[in-house]
C-alpha positions as CSV (number, residue, x, y, z in Angstrom):
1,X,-3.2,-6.2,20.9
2,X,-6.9,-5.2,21.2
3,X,-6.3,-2.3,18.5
4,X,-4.3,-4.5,16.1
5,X,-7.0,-7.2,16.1
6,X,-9.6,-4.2,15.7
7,X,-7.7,-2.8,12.6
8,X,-7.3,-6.4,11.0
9,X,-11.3,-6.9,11.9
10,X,-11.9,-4.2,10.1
11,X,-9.4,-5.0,6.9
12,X,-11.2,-8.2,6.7
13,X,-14.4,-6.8,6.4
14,X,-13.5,-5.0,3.5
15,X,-12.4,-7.8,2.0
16,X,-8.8,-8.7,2.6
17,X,-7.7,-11.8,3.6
18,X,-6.5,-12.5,7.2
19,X,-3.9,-14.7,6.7
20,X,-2.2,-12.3,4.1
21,X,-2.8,-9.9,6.8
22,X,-0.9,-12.0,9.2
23,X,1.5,-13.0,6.5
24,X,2.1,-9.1,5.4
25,X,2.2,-8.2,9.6
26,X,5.4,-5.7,10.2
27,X,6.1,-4.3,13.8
28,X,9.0,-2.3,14.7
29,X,10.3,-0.5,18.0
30,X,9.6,3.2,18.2
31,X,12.6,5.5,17.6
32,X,15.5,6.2,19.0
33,X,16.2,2.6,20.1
34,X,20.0,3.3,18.9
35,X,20.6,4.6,22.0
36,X,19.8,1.5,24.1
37,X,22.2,-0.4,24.9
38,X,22.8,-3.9,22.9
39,X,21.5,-5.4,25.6
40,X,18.1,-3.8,25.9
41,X,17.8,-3.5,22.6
42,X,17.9,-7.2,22.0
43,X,15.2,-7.2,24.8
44,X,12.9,-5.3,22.8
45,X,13.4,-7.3,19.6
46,X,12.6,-10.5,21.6
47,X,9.3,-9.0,22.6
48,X,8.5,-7.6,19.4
49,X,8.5,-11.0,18.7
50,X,6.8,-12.9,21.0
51,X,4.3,-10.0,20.4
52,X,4.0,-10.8,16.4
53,X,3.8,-14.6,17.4
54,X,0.6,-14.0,19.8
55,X,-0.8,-11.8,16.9
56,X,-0.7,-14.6,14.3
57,X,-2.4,-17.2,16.6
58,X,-5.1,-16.0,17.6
């Protein structure tokens, strides 16, 4: 999370907006997670989640 807050830091200091930042915030899984199973897959979704959700508050 360290190098995420460091590249919105240094968005914001060039003028953008943090919350449309936040707002505009996509992550994805790497590739190839086809080949997980359904089960791990929807493991990784759930942390890409909790992930986004610690991003946007703090």
């Amino acid at each position: 999370m360290k190098k995420i807050r460091g590249g919105i830091d240094q968005l914001r200091k060039k003028g953008l907006d943090k919350n449309v930042l936040l707002d505009s915030l996509i992550l994805s899984p790497s590739c190839g997670l086809g080949t997980f199973d359904p089960g791990r897959a929807q493991e990784v979704f759930e942390l890409l989640s909790q992930t986004s959700s610690l991003i946007k508050k703090s």
